[in-house]
C-alpha positions as MATLAB code, in Angstrom:
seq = 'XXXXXXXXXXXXXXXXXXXXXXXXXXXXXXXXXXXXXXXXXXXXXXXXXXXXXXXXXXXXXXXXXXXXXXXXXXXXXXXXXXXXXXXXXXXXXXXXXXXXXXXXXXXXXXXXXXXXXXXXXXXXXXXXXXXXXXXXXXXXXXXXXXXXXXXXXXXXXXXXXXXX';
ca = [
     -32.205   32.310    6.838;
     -32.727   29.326    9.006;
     -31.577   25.464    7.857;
     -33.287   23.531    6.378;
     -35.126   20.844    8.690;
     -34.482   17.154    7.726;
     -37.161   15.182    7.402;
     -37.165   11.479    8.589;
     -38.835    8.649    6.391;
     -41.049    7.807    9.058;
     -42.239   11.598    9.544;
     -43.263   11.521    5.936;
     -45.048    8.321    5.967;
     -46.814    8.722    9.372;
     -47.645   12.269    7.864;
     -48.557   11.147    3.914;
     -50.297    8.189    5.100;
     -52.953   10.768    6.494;
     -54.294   10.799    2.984;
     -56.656    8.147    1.975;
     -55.834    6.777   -1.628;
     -57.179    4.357   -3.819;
     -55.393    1.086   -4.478;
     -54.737    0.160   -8.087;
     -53.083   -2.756   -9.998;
     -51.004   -1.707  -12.984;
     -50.940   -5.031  -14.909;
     -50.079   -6.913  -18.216;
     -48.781   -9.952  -19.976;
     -45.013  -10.032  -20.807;
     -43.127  -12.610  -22.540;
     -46.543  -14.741  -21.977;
     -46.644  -14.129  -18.116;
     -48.953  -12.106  -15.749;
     -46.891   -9.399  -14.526;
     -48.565   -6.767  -12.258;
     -48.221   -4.405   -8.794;
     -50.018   -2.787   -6.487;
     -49.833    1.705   -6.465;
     -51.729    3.791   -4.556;
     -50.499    6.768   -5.877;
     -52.911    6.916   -8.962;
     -54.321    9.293  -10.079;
     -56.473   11.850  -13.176;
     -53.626   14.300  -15.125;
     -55.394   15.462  -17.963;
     -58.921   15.574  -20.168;
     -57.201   15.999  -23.480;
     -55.338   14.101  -24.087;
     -56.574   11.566  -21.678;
     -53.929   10.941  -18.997;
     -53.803    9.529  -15.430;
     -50.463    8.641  -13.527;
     -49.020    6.179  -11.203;
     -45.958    6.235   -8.979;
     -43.754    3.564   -8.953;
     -40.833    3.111   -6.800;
     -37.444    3.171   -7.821;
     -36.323    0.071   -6.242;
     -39.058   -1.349   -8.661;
     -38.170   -5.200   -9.450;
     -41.535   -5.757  -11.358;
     -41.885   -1.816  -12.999;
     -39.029   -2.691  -15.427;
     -40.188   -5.224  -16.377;
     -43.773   -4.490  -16.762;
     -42.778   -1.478  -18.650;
     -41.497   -3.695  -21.846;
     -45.762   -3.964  -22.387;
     -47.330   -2.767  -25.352;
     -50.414   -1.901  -23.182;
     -51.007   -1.769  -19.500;
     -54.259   -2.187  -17.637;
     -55.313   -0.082  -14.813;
     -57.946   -1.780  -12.378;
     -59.116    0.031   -9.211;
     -59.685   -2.540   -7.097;
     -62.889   -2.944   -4.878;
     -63.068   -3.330   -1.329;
     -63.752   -6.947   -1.086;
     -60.367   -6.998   -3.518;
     -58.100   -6.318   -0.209;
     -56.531   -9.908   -0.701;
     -54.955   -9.006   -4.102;
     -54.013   -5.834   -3.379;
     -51.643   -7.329   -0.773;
     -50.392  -10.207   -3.119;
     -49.505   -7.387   -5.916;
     -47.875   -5.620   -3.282;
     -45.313   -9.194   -2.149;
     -41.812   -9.977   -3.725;
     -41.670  -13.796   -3.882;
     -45.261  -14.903   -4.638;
     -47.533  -15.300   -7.253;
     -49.019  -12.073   -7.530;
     -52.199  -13.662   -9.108;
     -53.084  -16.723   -7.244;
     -56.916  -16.716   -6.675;
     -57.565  -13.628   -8.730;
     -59.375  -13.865  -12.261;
     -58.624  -11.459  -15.242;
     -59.237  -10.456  -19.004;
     -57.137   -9.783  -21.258;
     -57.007   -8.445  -24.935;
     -54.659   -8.584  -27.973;
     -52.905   -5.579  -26.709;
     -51.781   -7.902  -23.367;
     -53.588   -5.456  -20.775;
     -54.902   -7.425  -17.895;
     -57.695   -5.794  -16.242;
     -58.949   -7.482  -12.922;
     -62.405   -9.003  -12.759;
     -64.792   -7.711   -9.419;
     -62.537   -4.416  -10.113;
     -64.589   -0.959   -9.845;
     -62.921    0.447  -12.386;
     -60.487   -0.119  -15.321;
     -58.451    1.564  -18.129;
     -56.811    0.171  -20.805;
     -53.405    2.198  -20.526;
     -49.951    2.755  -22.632;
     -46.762    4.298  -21.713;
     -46.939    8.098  -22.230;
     -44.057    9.363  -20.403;
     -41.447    8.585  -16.951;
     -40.317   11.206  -14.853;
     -37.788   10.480  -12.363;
     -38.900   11.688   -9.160;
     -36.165   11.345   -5.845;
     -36.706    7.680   -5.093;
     -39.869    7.235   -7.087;
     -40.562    7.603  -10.925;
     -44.114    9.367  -12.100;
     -45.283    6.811  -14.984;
     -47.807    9.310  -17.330;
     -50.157    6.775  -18.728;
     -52.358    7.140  -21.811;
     -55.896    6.407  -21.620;
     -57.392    4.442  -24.888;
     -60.732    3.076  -22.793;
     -62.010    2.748  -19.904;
     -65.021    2.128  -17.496;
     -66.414    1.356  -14.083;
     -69.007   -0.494  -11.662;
     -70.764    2.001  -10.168;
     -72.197   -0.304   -7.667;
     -68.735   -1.512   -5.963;
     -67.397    0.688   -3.267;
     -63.607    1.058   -3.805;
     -60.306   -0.017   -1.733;
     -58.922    2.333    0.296;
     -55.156    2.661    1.642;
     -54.887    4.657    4.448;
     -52.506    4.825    8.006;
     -50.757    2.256    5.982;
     -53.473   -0.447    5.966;
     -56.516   -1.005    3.889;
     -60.169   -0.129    4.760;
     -63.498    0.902    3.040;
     -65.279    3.907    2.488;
     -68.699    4.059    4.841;
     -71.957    5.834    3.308;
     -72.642    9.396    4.489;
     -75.283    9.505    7.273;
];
């Protein structure tokens, strides 16, 4: 049996950031106030019932309280969207300066020029090390076909580029 190797934060960033991910804002209004972040750890669970799933860091200011929501909205942000994506990502700003929104009665803010959004509850929390898995519940949903999504990769944002 050999040790087991420890594995330095940076290792597993430099390493995990090899993966290209989408960039999504998990937003809603609470107590009568935007409240939203950035996660690029979205993604599909399950057909039936309809789930998809975000992680959310621990150390979360913004998750607990975004949480208290009776619904959540999803939006996949676009590529020209790069701007909010680094404002939901900030401690100390307003998250939504400059960006435009709807909203329903549930309190679900889904972000206009978006490529694709789902109107979300809570479904379950898993605690994860220093992360929690949020299992969302899908109740709608659709997308803009003709916007080319936000991508997080090497730990800064880019766009995809057509196939030749």
């Amino acid at each position: 049996m050999t040790a087991p190797t420890l594995l330095s934060a940076a290792d597993l960033r430099r390493v995990f950031g090899t993966f290209p991910t989408g960039v999504t804002a998990v937003a809603a209004i609470v107590d009568g106030e935007p409240v939203g972040l950035a996660a690029s750890s979205f993604t599909s669970v399950s057909l039936e019932p309809p789930l998809v799933s975000v992680c959310i860091a621990r150390t979360s200011t913004t998750w607990p309280v975004l949480r208290r929501a009776r619904r959540l909205g999803v939006s996949v942000l676009s590529a020209g969207q790069e701007h909010l994506g680094r404002q939901l990502s900030r401690r100390g700003v307003d998250r939504f300066a400059g960006a435009t929104w709807r909203t329903s009665n549930g309190g679900e803010i889904l972000l206009d020029g978006a490529c694709a959004w789902l109107d979300c509850t809570v479904y379950n929390e898993y605690p994860a090390g220093d992360h929690a898995i949020i299992l969302l519940r899908v109740h709608d949903l659709d997308a803009d076909h003709t916007a080319a999504p936000l991508v997080f990769h090497r730990s800064t944002f880019g766009r995809l580029q057509a196939a030749a």
